[in-house]
N, CA, C and O atoms as a GROMACS GRO file, in nm:
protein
  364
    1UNK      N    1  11.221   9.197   7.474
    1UNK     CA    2  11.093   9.204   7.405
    1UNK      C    3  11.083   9.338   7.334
    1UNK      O    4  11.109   9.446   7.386
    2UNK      N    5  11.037   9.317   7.194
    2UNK     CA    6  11.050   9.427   7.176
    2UNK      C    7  10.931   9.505   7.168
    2UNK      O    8  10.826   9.452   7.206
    3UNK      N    9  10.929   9.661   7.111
    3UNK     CA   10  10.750   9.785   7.131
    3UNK      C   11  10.625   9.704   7.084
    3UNK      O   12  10.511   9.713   7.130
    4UNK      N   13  10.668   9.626   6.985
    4UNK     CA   14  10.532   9.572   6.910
    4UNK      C   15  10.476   9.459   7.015
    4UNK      O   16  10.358   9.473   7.045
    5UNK      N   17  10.539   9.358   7.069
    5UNK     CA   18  10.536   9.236   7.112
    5UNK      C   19  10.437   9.285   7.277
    5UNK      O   20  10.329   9.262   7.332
    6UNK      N   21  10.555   9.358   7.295
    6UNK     CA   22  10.486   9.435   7.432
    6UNK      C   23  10.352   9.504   7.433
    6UNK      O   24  10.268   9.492   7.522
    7UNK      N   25  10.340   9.581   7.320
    7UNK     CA   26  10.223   9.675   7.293
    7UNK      C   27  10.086   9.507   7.266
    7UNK      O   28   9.972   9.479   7.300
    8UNK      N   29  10.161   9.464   7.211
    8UNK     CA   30  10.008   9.332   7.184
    8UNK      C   31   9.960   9.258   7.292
    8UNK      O   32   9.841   9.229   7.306
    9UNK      N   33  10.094   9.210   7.406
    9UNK     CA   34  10.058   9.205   7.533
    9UNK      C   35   9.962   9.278   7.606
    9UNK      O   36   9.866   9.216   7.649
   10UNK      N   37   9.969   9.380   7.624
   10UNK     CA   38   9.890   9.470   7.672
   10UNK      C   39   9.782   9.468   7.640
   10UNK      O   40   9.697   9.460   7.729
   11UNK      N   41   9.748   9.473   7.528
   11UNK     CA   42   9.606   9.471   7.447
   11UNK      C   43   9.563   9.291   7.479
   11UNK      O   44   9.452   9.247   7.450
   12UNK      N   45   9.644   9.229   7.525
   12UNK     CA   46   9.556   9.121   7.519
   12UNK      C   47   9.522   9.128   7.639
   12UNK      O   48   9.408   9.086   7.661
   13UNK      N   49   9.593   9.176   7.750
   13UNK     CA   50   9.532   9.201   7.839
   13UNK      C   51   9.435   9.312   7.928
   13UNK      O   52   9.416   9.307   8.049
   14UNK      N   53   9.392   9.391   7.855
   14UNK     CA   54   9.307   9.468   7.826
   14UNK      C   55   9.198   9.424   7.798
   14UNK      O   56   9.100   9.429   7.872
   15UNK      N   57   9.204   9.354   7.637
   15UNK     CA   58   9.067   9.247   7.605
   15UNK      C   59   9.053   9.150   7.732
   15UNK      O   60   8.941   9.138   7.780
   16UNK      N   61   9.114   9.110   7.764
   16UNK     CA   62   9.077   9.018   7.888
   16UNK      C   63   9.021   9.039   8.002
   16UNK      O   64   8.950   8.956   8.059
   17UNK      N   65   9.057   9.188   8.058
   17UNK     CA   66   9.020   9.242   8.131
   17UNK      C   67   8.900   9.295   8.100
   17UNK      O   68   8.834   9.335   8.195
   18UNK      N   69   8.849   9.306   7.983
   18UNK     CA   70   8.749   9.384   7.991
   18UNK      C   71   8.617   9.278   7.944
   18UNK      O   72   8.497   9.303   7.940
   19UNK      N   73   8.669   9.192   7.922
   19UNK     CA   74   8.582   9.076   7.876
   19UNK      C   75   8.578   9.027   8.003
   19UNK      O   76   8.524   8.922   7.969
   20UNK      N   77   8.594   9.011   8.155
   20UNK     CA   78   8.618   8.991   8.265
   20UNK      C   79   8.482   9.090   8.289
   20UNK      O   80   8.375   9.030   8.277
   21UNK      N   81   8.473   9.225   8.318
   21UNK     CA   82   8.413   9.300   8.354
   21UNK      C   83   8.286   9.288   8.300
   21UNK      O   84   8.176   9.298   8.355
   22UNK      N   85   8.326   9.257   8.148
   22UNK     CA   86   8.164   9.209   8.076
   22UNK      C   87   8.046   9.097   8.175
   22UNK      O   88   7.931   9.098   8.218
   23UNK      N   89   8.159   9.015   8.170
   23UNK     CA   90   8.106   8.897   8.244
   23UNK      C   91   8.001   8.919   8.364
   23UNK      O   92   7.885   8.885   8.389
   24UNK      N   93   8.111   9.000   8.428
   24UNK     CA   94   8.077   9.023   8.609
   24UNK      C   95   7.936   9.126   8.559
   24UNK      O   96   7.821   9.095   8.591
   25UNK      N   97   7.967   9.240   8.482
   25UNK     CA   98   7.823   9.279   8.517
   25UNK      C   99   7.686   9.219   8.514
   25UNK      O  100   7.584   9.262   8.566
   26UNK      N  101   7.709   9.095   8.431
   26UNK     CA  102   7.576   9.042   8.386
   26UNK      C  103   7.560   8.921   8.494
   26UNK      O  104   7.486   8.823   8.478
   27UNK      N  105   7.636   8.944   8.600
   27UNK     CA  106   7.601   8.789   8.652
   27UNK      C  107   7.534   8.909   8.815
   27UNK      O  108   7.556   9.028   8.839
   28UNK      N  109   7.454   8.809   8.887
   28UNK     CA  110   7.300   8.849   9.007
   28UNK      C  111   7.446   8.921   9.092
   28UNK      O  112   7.567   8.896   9.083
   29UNK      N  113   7.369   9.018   9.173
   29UNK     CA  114   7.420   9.055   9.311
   29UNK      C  115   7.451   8.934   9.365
   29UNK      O  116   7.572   8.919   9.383
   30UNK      N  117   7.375   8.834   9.401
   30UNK     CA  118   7.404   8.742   9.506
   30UNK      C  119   7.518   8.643   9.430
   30UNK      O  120   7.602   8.590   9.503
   31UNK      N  121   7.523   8.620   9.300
   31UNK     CA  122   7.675   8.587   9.284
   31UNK      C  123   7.756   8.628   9.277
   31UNK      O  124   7.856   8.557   9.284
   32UNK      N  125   7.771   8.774   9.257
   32UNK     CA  126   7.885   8.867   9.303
   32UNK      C  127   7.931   8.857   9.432
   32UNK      O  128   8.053   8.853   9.452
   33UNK      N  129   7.834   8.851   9.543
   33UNK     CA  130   7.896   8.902   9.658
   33UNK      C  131   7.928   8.738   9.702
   33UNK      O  132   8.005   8.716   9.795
   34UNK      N  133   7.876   8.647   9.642
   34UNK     CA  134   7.987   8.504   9.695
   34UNK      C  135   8.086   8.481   9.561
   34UNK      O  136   8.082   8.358   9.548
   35UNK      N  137   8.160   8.526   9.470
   35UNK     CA  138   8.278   8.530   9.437
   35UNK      C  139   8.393   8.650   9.474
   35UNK      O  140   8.513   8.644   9.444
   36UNK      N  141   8.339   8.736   9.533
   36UNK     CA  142   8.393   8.848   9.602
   36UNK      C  143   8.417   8.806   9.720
   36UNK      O  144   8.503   8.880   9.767
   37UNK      N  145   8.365   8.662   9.854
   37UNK     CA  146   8.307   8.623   9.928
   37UNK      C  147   8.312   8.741  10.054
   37UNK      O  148   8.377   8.750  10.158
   38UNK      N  149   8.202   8.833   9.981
   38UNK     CA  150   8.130   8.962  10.149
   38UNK      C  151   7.956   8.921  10.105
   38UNK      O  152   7.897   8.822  10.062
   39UNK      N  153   7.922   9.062  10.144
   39UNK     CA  154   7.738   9.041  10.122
   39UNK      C  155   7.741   9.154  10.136
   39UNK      O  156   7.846   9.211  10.165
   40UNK      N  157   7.588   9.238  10.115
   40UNK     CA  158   7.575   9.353  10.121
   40UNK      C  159   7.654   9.478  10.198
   40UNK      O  160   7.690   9.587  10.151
   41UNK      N  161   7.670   9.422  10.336
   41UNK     CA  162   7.692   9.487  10.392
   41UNK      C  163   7.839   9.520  10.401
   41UNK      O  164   7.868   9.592  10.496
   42UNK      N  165   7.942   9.479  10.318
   42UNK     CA  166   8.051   9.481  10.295
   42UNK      C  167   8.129   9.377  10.389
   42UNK      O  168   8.090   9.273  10.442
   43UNK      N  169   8.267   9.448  10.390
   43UNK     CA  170   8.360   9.403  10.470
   43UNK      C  171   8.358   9.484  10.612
   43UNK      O  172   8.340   9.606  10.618
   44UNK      N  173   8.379   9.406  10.718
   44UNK     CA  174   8.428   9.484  10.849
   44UNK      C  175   8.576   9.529  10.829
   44UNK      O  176   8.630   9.457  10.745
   45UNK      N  177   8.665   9.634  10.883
   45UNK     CA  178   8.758   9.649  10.932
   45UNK      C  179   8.885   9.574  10.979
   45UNK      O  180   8.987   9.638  11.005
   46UNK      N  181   8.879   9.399  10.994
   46UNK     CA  182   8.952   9.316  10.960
   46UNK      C  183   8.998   9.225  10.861
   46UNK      O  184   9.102   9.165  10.837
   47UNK      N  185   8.849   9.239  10.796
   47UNK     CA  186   8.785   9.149  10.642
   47UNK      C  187   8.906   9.299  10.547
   47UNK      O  188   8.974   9.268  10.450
   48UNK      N  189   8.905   9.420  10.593
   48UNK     CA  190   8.904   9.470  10.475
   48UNK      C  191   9.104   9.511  10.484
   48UNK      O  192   9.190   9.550  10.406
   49UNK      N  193   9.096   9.476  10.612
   49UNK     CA  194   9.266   9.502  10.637
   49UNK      C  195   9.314   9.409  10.599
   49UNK      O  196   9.435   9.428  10.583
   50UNK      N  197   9.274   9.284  10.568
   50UNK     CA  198   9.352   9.101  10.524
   50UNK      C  199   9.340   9.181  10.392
   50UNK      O  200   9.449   9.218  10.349
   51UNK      N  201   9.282   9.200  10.352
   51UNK     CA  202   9.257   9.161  10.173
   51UNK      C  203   9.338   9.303  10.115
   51UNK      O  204   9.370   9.306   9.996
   52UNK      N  205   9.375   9.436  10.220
   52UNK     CA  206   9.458   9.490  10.173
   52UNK      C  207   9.596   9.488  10.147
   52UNK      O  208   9.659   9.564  10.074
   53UNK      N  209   9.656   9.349  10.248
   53UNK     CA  210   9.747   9.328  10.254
   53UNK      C  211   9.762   9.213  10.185
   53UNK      O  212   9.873   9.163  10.171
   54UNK      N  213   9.661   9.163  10.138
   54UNK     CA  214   9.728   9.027  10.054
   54UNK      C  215   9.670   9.135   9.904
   54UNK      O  216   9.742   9.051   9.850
   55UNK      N  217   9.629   9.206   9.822
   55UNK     CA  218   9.633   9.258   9.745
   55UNK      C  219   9.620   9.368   9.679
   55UNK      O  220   9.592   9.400   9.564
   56UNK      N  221   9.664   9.449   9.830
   56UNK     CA  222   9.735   9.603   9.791
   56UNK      C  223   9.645   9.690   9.727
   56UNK      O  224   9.547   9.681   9.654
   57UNK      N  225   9.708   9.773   9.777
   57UNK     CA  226   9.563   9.944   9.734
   57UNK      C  227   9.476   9.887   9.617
   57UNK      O  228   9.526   9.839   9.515
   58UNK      N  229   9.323   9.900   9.644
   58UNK     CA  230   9.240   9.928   9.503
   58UNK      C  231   9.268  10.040   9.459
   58UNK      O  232   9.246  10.148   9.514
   59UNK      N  233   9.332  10.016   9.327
   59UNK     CA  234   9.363  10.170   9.266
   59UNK      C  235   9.297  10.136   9.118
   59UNK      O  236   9.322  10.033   9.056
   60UNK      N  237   9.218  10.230   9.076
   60UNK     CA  238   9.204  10.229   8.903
   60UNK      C  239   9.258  10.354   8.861
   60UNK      O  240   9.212  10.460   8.903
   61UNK      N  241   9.367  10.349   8.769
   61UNK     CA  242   9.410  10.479   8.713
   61UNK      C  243   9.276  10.542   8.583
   61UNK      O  244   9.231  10.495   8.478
   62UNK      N  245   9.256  10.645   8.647
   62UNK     CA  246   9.186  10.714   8.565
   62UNK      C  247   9.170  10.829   8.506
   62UNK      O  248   9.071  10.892   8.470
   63UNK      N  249   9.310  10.851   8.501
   63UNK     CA  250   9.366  10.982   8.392
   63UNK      C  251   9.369  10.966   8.294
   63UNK      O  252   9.381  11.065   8.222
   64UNK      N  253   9.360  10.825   8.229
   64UNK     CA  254   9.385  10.769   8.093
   64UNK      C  255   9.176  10.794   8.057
   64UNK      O  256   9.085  10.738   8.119
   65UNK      N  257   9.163  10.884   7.950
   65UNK     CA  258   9.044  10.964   7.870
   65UNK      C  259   8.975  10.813   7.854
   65UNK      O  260   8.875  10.794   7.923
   66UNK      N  261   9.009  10.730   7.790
   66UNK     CA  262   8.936  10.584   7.744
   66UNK      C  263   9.010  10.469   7.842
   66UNK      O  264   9.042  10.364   7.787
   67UNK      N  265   9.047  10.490   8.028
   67UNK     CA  266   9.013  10.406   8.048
   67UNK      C  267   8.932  10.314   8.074
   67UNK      O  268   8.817  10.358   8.069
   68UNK      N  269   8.938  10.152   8.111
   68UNK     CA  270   8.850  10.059   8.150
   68UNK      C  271   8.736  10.090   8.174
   68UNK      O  272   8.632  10.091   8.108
   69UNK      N  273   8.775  10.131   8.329
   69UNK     CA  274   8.654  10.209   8.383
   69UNK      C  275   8.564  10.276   8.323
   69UNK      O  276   8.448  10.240   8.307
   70UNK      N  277   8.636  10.423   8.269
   70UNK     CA  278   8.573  10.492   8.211
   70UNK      C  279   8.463  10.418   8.103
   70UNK      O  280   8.340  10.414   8.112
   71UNK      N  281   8.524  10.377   8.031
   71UNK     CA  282   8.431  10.342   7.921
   71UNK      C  283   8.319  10.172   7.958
   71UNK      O  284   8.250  10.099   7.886
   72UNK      N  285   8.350  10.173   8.088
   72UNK     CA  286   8.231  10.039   8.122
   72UNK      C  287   8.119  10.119   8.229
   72UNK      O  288   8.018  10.059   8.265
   73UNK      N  289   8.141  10.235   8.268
   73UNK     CA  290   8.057  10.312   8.317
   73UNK      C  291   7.968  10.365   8.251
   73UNK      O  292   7.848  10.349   8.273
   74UNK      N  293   8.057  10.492   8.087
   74UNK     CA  294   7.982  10.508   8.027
   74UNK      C  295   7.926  10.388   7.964
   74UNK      O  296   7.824  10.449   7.931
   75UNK      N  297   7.908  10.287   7.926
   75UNK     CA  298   7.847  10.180   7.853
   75UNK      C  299   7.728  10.186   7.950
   75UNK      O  300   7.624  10.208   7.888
   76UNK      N  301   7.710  10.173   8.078
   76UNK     CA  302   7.662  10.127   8.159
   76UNK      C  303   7.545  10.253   8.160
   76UNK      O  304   7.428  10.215   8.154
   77UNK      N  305   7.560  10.340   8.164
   77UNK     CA  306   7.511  10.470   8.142
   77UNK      C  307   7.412  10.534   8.041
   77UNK      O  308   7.330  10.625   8.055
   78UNK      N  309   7.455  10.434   7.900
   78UNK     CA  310   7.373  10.422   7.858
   78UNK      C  311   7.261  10.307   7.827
   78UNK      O  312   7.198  10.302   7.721
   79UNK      N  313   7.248  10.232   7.917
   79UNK     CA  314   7.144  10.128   7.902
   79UNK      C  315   7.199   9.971   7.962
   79UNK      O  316   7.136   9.872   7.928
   80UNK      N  317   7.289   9.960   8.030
   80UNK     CA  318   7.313   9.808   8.067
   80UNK      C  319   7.213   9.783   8.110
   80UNK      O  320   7.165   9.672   8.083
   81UNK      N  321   7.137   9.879   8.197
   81UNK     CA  322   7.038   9.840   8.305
   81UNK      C  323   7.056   9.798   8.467
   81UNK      O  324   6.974   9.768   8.553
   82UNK      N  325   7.150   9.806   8.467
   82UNK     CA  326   7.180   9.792   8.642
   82UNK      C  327   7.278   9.890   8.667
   82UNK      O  328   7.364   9.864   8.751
   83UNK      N  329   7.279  10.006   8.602
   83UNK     CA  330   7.356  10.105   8.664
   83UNK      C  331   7.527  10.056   8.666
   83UNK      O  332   7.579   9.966   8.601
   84UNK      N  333   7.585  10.142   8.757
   84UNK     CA  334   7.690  10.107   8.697
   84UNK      C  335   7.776  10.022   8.773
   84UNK      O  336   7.805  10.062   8.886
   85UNK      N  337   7.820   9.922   8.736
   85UNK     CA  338   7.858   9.768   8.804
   85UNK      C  339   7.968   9.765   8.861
   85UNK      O  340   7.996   9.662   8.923
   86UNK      N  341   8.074   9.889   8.858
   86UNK     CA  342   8.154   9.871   8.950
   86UNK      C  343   8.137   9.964   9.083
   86UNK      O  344   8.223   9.977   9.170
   87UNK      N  345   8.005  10.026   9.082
   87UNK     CA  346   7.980  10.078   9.244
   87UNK      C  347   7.833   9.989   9.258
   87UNK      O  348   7.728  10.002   9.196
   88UNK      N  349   7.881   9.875   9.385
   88UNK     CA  350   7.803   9.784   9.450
   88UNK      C  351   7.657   9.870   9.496
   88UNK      O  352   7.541   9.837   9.472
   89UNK      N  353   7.712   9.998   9.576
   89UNK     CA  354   7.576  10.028   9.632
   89UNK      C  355   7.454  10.053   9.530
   89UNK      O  356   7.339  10.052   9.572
   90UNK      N  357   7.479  10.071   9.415
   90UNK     CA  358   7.357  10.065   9.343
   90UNK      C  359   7.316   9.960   9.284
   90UNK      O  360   7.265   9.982   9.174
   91UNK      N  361   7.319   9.869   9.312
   91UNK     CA  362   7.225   9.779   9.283
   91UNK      C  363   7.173   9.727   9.364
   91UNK      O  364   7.086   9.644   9.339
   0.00000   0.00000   0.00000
């Protein structure tokens, strides 16, 4: 494969990903936490050891100036209205 083919990959999955995140912020707490399937109160200590092992460290790299994150926080920051959607405790 070659730089170009690869580089458009990426970007499509990027748009996807972030059109993903779009989604999730706008949908209730209470459907978050049953497609996530926890509830407020999180995961216990066995809930959270299964799900590390079937899908490995939560990591967001965030050295990259315009990553994901970054820029759905700031979005969020300025006016989504529910604060910022990838830390649960605030909402």
């Amino acid at each position: 494969m070659t730089g170009g083919q690869n580089g458009r990959k990426n970007t499509e999955k990027q748009r996807a990903a972030e059109q993903q995140l779009a989604e999730i912020a706008k949908i209730s707490d209470e459907e978050l936490f049953k497609r996530l399937d926890t509830d407020e109160e999180g995961l216990n200590q066995v809930e959270a050891s299964d799900r590390l092992e079937e899908y490995g460290k939560n990591i967001i790299d965030t050295s990259n100036e315009y990553s994901l994150a970054k820029r759905k926080a700031s979005a969020c920051d300025k006016g989504c209205g529910r604060g910022n959607p990838l830390d649960l405790r605030t909402h």
